[in-house]
C-alpha positions as CSV (number, residue, x, y, z in Angstrom):
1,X,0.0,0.0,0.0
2,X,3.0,2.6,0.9
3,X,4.4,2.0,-2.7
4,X,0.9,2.3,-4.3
5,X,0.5,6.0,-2.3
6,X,4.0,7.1,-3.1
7,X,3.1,5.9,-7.2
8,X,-0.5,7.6,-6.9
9,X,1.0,11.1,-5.2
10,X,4.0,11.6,-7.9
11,X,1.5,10.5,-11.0
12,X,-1.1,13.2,-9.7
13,X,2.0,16.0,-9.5
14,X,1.3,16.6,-6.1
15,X,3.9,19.5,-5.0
16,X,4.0,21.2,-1.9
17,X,1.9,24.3,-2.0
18,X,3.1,26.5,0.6
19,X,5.4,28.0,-1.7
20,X,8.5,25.9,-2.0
21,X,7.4,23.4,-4.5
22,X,9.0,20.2,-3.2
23,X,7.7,17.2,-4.8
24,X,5.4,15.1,-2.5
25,X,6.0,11.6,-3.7
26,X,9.8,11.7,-2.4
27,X,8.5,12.6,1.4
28,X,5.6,10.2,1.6
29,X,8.6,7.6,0.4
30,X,10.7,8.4,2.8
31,X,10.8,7.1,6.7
32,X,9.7,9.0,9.7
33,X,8.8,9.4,13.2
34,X,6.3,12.0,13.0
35,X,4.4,14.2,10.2
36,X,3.3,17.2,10.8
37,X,0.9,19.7,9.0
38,X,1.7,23.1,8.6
39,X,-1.5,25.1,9.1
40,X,0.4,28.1,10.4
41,X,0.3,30.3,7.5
42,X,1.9,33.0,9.4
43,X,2.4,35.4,5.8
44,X,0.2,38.1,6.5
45,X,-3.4,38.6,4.2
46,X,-3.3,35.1,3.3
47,X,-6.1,33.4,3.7
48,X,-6.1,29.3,2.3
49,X,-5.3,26.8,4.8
50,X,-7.1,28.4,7.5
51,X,-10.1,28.0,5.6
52,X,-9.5,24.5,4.1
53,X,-9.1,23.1,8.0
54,X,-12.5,24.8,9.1
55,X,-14.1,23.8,5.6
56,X,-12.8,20.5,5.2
57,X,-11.3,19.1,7.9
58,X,-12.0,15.1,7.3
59,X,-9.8,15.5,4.2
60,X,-7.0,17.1,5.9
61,X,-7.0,14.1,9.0
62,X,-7.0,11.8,6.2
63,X,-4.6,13.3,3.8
64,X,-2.4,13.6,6.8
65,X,-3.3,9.3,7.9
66,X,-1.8,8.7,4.1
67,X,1.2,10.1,4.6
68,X,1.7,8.7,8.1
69,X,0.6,5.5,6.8
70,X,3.2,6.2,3.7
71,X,6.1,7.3,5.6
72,X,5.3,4.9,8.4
73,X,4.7,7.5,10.8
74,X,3.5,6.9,14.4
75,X,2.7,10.3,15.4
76,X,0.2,12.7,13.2
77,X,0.6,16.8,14.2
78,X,-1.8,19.3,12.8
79,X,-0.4,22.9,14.0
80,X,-2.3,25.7,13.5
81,X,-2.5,29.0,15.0
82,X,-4.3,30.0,18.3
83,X,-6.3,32.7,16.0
84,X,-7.6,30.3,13.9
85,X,-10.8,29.2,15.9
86,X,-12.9,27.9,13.7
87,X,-9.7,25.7,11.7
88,X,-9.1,24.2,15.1
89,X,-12.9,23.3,16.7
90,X,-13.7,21.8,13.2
91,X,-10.5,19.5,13.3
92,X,-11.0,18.9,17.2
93,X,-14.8,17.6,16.6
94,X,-13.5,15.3,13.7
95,X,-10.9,14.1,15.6
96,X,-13.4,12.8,18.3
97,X,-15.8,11.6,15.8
98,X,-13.1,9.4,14.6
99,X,-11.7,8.4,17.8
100,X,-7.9,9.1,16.2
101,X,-5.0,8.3,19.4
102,X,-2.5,9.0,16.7
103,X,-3.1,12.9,15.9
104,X,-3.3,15.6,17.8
105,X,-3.4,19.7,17.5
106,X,-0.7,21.7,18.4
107,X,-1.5,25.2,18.6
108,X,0.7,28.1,17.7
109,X,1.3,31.7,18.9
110,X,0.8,34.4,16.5
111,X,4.0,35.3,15.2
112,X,6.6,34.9,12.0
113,X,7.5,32.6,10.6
114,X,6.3,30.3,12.5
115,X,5.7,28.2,8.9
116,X,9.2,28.1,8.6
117,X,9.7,24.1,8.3
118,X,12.7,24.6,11.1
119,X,11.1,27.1,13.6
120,X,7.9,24.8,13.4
121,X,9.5,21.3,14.1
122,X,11.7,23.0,17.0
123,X,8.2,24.8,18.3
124,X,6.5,21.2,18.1
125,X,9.1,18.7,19.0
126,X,11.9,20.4,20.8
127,X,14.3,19.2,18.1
128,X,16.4,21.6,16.4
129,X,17.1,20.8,12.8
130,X,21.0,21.0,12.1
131,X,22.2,23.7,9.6
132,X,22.0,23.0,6.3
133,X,19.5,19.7,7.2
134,X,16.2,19.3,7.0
135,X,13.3,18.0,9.2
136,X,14.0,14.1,8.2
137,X,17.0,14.7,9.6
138,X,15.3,14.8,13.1
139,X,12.3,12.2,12.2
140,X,9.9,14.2,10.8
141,X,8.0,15.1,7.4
142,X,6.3,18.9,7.3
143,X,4.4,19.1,4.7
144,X,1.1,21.8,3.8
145,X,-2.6,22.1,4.2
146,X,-3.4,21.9,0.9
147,X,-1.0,19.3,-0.1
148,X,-2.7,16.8,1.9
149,X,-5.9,18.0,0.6
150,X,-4.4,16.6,-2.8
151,X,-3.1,13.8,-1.4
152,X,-6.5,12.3,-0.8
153,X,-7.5,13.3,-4.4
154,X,-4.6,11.3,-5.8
155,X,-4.5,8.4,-3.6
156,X,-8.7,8.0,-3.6
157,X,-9.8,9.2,-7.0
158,X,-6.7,9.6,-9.2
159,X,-7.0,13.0,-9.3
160,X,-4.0,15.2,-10.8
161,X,-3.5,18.4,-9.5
162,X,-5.1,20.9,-11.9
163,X,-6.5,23.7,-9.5
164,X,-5.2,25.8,-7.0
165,X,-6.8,28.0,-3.9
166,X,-5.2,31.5,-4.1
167,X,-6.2,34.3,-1.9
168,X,-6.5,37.9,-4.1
169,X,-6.1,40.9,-1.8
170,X,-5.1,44.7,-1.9
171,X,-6.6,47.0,-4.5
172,X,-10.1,45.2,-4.6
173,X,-13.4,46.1,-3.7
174,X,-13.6,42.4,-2.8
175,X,-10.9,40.4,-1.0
176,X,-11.2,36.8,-1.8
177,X,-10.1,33.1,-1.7
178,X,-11.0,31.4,-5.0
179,X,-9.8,27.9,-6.2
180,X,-8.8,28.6,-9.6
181,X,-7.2,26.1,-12.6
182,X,-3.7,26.0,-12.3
183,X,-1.9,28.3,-15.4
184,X,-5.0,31.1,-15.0
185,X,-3.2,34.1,-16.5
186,X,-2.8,36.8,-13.9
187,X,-4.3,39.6,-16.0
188,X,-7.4,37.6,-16.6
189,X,-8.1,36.7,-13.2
190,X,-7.7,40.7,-12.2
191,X,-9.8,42.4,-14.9
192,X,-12.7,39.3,-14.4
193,X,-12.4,40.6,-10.2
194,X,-12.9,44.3,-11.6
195,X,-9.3,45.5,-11.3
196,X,-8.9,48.9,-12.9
197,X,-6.0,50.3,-14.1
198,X,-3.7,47.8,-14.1
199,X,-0.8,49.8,-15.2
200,X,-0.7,52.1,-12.1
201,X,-0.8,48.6,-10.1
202,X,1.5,45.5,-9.2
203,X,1.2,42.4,-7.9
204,X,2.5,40.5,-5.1
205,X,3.0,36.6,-5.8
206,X,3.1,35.1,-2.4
207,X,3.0,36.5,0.9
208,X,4.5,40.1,1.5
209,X,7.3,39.2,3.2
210,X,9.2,36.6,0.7
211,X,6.3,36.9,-2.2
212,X,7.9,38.3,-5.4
213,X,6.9,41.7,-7.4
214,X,5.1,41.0,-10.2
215,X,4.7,43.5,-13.3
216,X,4.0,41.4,-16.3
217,X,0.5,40.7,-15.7
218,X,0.6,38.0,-18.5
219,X,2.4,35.4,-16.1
220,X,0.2,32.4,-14.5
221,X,-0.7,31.1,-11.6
222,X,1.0,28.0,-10.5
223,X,1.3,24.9,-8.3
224,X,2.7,27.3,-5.5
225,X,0.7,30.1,-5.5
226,X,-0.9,30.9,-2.5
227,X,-1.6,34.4,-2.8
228,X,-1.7,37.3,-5.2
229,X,-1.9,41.2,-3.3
230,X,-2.6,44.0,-5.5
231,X,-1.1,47.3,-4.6
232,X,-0.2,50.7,-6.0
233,X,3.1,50.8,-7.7
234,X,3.7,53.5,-5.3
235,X,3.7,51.4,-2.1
236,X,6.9,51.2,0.3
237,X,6.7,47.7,0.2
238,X,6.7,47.8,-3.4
239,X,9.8,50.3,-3.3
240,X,11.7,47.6,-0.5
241,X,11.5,44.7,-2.8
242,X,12.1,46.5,-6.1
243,X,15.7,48.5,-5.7
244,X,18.5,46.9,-7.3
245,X,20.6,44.8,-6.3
246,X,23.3,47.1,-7.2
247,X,22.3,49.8,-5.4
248,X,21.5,47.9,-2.1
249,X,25.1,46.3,-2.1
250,X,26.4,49.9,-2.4
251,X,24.4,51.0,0.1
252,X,25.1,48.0,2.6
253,X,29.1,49.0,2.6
254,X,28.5,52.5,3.3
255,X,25.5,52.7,5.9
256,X,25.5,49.5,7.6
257,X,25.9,50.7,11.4
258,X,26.2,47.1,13.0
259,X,23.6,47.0,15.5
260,X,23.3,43.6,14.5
261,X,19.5,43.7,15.0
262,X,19.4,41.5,11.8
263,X,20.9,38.9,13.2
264,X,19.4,39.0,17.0
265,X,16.0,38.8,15.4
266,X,16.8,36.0,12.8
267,X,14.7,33.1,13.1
268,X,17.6,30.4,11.9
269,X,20.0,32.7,14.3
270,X,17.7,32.2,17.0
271,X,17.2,28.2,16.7
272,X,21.5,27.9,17.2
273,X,22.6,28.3,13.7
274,X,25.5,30.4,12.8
275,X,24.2,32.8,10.3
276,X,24.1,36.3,11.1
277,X,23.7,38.6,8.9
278,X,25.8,41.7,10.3
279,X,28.6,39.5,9.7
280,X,27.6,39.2,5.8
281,X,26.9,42.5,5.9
282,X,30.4,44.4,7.2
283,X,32.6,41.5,5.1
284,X,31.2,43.2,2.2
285,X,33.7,45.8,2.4
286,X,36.8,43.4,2.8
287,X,35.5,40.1,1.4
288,X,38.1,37.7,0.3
289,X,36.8,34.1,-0.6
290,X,33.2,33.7,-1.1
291,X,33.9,30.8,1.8
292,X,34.0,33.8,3.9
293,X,31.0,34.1,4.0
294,X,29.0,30.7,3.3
295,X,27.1,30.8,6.2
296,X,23.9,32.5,3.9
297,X,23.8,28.8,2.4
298,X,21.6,28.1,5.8
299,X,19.3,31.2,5.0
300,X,15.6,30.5,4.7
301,X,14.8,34.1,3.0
302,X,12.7,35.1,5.4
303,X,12.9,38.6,5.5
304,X,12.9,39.9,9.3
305,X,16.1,41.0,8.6
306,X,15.0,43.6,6.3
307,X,11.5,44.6,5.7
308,X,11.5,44.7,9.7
309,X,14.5,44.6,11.7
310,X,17.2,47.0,10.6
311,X,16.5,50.4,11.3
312,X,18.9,51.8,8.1
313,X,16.4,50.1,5.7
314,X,19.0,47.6,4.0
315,X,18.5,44.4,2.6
316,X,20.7,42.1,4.5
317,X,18.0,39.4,3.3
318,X,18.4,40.9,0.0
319,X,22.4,40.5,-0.4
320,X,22.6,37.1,0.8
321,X,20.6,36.2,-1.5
322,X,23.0,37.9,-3.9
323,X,26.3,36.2,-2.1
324,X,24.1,32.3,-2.1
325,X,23.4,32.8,-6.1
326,X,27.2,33.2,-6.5
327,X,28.3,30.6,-4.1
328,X,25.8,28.3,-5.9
329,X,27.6,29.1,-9.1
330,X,31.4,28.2,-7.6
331,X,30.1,25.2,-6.2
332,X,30.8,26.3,-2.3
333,X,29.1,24.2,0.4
334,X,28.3,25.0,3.8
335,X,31.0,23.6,5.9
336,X,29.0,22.5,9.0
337,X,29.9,23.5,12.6
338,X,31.8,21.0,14.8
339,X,29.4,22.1,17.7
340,X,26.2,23.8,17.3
341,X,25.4,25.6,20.2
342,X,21.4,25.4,21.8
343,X,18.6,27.7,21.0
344,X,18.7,31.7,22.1
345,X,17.6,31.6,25.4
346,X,15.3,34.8,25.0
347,X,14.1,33.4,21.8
348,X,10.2,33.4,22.8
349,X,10.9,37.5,22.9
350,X,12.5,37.9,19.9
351,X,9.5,36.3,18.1
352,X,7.9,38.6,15.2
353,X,4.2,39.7,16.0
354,X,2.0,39.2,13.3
355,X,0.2,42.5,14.3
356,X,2.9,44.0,14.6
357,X,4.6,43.0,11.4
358,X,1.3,44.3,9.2
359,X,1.8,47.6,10.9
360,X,5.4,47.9,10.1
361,X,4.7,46.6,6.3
362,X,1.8,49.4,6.3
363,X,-0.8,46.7,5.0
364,X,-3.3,47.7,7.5
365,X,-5.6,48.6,5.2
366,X,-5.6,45.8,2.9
367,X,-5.9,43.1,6.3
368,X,-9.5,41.8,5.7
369,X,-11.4,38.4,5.5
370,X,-11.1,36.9,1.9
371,X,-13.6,34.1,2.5
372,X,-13.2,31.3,0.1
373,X,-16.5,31.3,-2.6
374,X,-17.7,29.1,-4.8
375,X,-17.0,30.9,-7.6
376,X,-15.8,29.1,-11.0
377,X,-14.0,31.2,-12.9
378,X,-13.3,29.6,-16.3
379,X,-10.5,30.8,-17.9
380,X,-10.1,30.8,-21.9
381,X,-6.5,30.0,-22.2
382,X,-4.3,28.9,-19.4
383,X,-0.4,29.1,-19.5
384,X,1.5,25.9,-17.6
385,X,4.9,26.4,-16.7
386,X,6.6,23.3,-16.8
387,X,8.5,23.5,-14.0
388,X,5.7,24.3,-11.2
389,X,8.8,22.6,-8.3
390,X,12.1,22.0,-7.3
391,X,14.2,20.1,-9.3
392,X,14.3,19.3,-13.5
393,X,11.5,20.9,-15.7
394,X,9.0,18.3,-16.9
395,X,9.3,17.4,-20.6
396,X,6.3,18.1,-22.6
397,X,4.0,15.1,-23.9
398,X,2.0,17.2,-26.4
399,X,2.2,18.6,-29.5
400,X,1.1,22.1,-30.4
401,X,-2.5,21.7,-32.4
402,X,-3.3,18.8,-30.4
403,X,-6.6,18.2,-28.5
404,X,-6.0,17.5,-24.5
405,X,-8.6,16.7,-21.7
406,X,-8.7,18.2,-18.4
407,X,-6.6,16.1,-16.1
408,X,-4.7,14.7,-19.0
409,X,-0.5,14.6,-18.3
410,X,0.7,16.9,-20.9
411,X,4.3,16.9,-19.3
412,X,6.6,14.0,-17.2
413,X,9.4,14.9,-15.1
414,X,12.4,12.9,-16.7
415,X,13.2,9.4,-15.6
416,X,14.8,9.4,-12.3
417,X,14.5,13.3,-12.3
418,X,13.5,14.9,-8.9
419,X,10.3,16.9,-10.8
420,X,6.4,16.5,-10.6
421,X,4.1,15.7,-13.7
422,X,2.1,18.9,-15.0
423,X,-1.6,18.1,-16.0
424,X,-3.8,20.0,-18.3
425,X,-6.2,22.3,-16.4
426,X,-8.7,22.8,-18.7
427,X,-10.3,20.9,-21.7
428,X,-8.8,22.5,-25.3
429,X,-6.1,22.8,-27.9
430,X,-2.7,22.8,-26.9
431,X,-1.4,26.3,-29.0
432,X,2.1,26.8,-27.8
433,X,4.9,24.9,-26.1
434,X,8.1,27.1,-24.9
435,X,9.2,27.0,-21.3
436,X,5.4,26.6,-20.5
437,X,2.4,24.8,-22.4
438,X,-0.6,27.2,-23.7
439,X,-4.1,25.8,-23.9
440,X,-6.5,27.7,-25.4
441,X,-10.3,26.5,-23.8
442,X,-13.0,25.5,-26.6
């Protein structure tokens, strides 16, 4: 049964959907002590996976029992923040309805990122996960809401992953959660929600802290898209994550003060690793081997650092990013501490409030319930990128002019490749194959 899951999960495409894209098949084959469920979604405005666990919360018990059952699991977790009331009664009454000894809640404060995959196994086991590992290397499998919500579809109807929940806030009259097909063109989506002048606008594809700035309105949804906030081109959050990465690099050397408040309030920092960004920061100015400075191998991109820890406005976040691309390049690897010393002690008060974050972001105004309709949108072309996840892009299995189903594989990951299988969305005619497939709807 655990090989018949595993085959079911990779043939459906089933990725993780909290953003990173990891393909699901190669955790539910893998061995471990515990799963657990990320319901923490502590990126501020969106709105999914609290609403799947109040709305369906049988499906996300048993999409969590298949992966236990997979990974041979003893121990099922569902965490989930205190705030989310309803998410938590709904799963608490199934839970006693099916009498399950094996999972339990663990509820969350309020803070970011608590949906980081290390800062969640340390707040829900203790265990710190070493730098540079990940949470198998400690026992456990994290994996998202809404991927076990496609587990079930895969391992009980064959179902391939062709739609996606996305939250659509900002600069609309009407916030809301819609589950859409995957490949919906952006622009489409925004003019059919009565979004008005587009050009004066951009688009946030994520979260605000690590979602990216969007301009080209003609790019898709995807696999990992969780959320897409409109705002005015005009926005300081919009000028933070926008300036180039020539300029910030510039401005780093000369304006950096060292307070090192990038690093005290560094979630990774704060669970015992040895990244600090201050460090990265002043051996800009005197950097001699890219080893120097490898420790922004182990960063998770978080963002505290700079959209709301240092007080000059730089992008320490920003520049390691920079510094990991290039160490990537020259094949550098993390060179792992001899002894890794234990959490921060005062780590429960250097926490990020959620509240607290929105205010700093200015995104006050835009923090309101998106509840999740029933609206079908039907798109009439979709655009499916065919890499949708970590690892090698799928290899198309169409031709342009041919006829595909909804649900049909129109791209496999290659043999042995770590990928996930891309599935039309819609029923049509395949019009254009590049780095993506187009399918115009009949």
């Amino acid at each position: 049964m655990n090989d018949l899951i595993v085959k079911k999960i990779q043939e459906a495409g089933v990725v993780g959907a909290g953003g990173a894209g990891f393909p699901t098949h190669v955790k539910a084959a893998s061995q471990a002590e515990m799963v657990i469920i990320n319901g923490a979604e502590c990126e501020p405005l969106l709105q999914v996976d609290q609403q799947l666990m109040a709305l369906y919360p049988s499906l996300i018990i048993k999409g969590l029992q298949y992966m236990m059952e997979s990974t041979g699991a003893e121990k099922g977790i569902i965490a989930l923040k205190e705030k989310y009331r309803n998410a938590i009664d709904a799963l608490n009454s199934e839970l006693k309805k099916l009498n399950e000894k094996n999972i339990s809640i663990y509820i969350l404060e309020d803070f970011f990122p608590a949906g980081d995959e290390q800062v969640l196994v340390y707040e829900v086991t203790g265990r710190v996960v070493p730098p540079g590992g990940i949470p198998l290397n400690v026992g456990v499998v994290v994996v998202n809401v809404e991927t076990v919500f496609n587990v079930v579809k895969a391992v009980e109807k064959d179902e391939p992953v062709t739609e996606k929940f996305v939250t659509v806030v900002g600069e609309l009259s009407n916030p809301v959660t819609l589950k859409l097909p995957v490949g919906v063109i952006i622009e489409d989506l925004l003019t059919a929600l009565g979004v008005n002048n587009l050009k004066d606008k951009v688009v946030i594809d994520g979260g605000p802290m690590m979602g990216n700035v969007i301009e080209d309105f003609s790019l898709p949804i995807n696999k990992l898209t969780k959320g897409l906030i409109i705002l005015p081109k005009e926005h300081s959050l919009v000028f933070k994550k926008t300036q180039k990465p020539t300029e910030l690099v510039s401005q780093a050397k000369a304006a950096c003060i060292q307070c090192s408040y990038c690093t005290e309030l560094c979630p990774r920092f704060l669970l015992g690793h040895n990244l600090q960004p201050h460090k990265v920061m002043r051996n800009l100015n005197y950097l001699e081997s890219l080893e120097d400075i490898d420790m922004v191998l182990i960063c998770c991109e978080c963002g505290v650092c700079e959209l709301y820890a240092c007080p000059m406005k730089l992008k320490p976040r920003t520049v390691n990013k920079i510094l990991k691309q290039k160490l990537q390049e020259n094949g550098v690897n993390y060179k792992k501490e001899k002894q890794i010393r234990p959490p921060f002690k005062f780590r429960d008060f250097r926490k990020v409030p959620v509240k607290r974050l929105i205010e700093v972001l200015e995104l006050r105004n835009y923090y309101k319930k998106a509840p999740l309709t029933k609206l079908e949108f039907k798109p009439q072309k979709v655009k499916l990128s065919l890499k949708q996840h970590i690892g090698a892009s799928a290899i198309p299995q169409v031709k342009v002019g041919q006829k595909v189903s909804k649900g049909e594989i129109i791209a496999r990951i290659p043999e042995g490749a770590l990928g996930a299988n891309v599935h039309a969305s819609i029923t049509g005619t395949v019009v254009e194959i590049k780095d993506y497939i187009l399918i115009e709807s009949e």
